[in-house]
C-alpha positions as CSV (number, residue, x, y, z in Angstrom):
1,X,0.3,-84.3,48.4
2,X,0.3,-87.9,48.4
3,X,-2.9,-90.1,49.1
4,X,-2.3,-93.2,51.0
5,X,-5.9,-95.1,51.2
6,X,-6.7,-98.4,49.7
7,X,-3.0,-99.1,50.3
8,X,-3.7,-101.8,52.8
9,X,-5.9,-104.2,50.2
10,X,-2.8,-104.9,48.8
11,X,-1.5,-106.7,52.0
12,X,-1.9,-111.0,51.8
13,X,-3.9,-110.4,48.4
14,X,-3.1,-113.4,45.8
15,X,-4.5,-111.8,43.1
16,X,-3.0,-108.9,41.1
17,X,-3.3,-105.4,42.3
18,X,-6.2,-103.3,41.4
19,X,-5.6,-100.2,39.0
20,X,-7.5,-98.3,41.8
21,X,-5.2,-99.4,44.6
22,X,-2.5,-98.0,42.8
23,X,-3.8,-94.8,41.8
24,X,-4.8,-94.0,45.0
25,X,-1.3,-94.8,46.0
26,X,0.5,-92.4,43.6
27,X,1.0,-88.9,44.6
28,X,-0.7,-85.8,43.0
29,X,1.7,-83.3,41.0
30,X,1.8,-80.2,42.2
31,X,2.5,-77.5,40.1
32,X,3.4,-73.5,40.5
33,X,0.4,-71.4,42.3
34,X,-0.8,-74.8,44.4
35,X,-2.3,-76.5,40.6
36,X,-2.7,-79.8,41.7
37,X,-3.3,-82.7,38.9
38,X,-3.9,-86.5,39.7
39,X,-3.0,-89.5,37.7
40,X,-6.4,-90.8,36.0
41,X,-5.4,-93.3,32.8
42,X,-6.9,-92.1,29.2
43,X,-7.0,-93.3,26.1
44,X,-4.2,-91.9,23.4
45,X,-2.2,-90.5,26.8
46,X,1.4,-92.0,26.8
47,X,4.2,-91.5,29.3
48,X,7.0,-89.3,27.8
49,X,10.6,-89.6,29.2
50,X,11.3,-86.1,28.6
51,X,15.0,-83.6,29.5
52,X,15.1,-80.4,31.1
53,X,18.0,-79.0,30.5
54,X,20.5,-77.7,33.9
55,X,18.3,-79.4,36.2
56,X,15.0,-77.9,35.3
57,X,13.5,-80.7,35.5
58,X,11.1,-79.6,38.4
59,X,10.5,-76.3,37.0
60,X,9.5,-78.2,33.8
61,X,7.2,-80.6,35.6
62,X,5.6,-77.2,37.2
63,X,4.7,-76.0,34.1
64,X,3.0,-79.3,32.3
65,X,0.9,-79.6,35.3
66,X,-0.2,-76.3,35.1
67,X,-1.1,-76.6,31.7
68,X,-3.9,-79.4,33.2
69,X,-1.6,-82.6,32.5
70,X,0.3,-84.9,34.9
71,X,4.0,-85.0,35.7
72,X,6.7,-87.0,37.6
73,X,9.8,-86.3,38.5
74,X,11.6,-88.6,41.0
75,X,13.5,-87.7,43.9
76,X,15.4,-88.9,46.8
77,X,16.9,-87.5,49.9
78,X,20.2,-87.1,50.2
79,X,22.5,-86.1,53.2
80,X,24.3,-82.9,52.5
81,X,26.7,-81.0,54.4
82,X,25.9,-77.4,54.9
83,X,28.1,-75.7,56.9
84,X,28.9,-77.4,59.7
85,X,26.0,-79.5,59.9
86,X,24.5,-82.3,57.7
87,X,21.0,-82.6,56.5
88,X,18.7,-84.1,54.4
89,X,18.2,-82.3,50.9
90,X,15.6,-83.6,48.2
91,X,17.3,-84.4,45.0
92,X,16.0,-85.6,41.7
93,X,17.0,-89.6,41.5
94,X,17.9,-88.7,37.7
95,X,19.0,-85.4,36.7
96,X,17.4,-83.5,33.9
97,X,14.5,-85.5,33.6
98,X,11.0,-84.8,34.3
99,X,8.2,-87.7,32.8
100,X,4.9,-86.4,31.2
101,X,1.2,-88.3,31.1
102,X,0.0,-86.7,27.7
103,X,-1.1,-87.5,24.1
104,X,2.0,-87.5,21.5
105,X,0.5,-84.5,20.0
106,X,0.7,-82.4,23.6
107,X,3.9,-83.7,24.4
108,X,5.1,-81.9,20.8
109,X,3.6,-79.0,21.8
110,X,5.0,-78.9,25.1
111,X,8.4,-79.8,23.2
112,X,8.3,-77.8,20.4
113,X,5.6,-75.0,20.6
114,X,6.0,-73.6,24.8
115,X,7.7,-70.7,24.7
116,X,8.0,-71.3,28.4
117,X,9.6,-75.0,28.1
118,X,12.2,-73.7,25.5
119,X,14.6,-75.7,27.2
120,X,12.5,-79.1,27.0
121,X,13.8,-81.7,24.9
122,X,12.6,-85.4,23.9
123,X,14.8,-88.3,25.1
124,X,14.8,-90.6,22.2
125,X,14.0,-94.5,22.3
126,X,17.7,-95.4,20.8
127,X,16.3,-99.6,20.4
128,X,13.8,-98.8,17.8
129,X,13.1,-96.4,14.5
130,X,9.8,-95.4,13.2
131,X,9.1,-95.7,9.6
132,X,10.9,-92.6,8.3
133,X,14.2,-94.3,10.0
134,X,14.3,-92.3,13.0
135,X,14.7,-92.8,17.0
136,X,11.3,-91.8,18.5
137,X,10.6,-90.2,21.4
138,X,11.1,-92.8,24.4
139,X,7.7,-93.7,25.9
140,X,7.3,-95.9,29.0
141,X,5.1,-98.4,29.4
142,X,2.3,-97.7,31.3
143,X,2.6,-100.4,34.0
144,X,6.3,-100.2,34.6
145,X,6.0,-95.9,35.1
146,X,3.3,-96.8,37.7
147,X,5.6,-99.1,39.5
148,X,8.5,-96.3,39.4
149,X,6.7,-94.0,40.7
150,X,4.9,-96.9,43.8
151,X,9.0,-97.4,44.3
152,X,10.3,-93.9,44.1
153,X,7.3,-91.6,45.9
154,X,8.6,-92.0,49.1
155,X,11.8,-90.2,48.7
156,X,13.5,-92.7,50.7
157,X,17.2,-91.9,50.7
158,X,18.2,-95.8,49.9
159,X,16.1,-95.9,46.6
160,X,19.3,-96.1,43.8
161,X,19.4,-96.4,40.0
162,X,22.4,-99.0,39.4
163,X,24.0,-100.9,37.0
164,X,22.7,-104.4,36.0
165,X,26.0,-105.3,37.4
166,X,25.5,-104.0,40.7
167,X,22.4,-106.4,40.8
168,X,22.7,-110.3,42.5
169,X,19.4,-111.9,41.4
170,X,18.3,-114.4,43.9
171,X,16.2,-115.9,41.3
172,X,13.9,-115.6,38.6
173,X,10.8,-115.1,40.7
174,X,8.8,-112.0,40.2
175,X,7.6,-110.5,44.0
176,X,5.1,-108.1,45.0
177,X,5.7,-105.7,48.2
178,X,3.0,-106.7,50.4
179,X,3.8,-104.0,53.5
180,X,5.7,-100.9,54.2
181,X,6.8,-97.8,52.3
182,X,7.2,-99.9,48.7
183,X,3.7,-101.6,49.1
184,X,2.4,-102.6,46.1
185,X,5.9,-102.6,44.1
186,X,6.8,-105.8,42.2
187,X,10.0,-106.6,40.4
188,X,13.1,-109.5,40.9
189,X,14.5,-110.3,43.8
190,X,18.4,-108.9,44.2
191,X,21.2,-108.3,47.0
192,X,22.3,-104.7,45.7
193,X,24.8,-102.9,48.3
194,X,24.9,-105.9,50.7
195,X,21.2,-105.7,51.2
196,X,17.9,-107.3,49.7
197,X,15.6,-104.9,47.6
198,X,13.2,-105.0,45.1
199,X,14.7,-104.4,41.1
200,X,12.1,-103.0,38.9
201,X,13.4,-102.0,35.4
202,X,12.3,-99.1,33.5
203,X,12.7,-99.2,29.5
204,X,15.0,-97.0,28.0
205,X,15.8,-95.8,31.9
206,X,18.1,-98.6,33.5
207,X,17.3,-100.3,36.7
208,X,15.8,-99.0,40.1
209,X,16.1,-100.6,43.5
210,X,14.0,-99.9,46.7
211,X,15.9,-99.4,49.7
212,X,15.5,-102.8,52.0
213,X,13.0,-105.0,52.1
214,X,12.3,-107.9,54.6
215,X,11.5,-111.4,53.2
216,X,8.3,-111.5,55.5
217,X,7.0,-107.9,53.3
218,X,7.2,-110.1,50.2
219,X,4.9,-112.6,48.3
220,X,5.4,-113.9,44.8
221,X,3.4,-113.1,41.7
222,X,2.9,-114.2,38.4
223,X,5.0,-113.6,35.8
224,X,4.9,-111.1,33.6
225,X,3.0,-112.1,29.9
């Protein structure tokens, strides 16, 4: 289920977007026997990046929400033959893994402790090393997993994670998406596949494009601090 009001105060706004506009924005997670959680953000809760093993990533995020927390897993559709016909299929955008809204301690649980989610495993921040010399566990920053989720809830089949490479910046200016089904996403500027999207960049993910965006949807925002 995905809740759609207070969408529109985003539209011709100069100011930043309200923290309610975009929770009302973001879907619910629905887990096994209808369990339904919503995105609230708390204090000491954390977005884990977190890998289920042979794409159980959706059976994974089924059982954290029904254990009372919030997950994500993004997906797109994608055009499948079967049989002699094509159709549309929903896919997760990256395999294997399933994102978490808990405290570090539940996330270790859910990890290490779940009989259920023996099959769980942390994805590890590879840029940084706590104070005993390790990885640790990759967390995402609170505003950019909000604005993967505004870009990636729609399923549109044109959303893509690509290669820095892949990406021709325009410029340096930071938009917002004022209309349509990326309203309230903001990122660069770039012509990716011969068309003009939005770029947003997840740490420790890579880089995620919308699918097109018109230059009239668009309004430029501050940077970020």
């Amino acid at each position: 289920m995905v809740t759609l009001s207070n969408v529109d105060t985003l539209r011709g706004s100069e100011t930043p977007r309200s923290i309610e506009a975009v929770l009302n924005a973001l879907p619910e997670a629905v887990g096994g026997e209808g369990v339904s959680v919503r995105y609230a953000p708390a204090p000491g809760k954390q977005w884990f990046a977190l890998r289920a093993t042979y794409g159980r990533e959706q059976q994974a995020a089924e059982q954290i929400v029904a254990r009372g927390f919030y997950a994500y897993v993004a997906r797109r559709y994608t055009k499948r033959r079967l049989g002699n016909k094509l159709r549309l299929c929903l896919e997760s955008l990256i395999p294997n893994m399933v994102f978490a809204y808990v405290t570090e301690a539940d996330a270790r649980q859910l990890v290490r402790h779940t009989p259920q989610l023996d099959y769980l495993e942390f994805y590890y921040n590879r840029l940084d090393r706590n104070a005993d010399g390790f990885n640790p566990p990759l967390v995402i920053p609170e505003r950019e997993m909000e604005n993967f989720i505004l870009t990636t809830r729609s399923h549109n089949e044109h959303i893509m994670l690509v290669a820095p490479g892949r990406c021709h910046f325009r410029s340096g200016d930071r938009v917002r998406v004022t209309q349509g089904a990326f309203c309230g996403v903001e990122g660069l500027v770039a012509r990716v596949a011969g068309q003009q999207r939005v770029v947003i960049h997840v740490a420790g993910v890579g880089l995620v494009t919308t699918a097109y965006v018109p230059t009239a949807f668009l309004e430029k925002v501050d940077q970020e601090p």
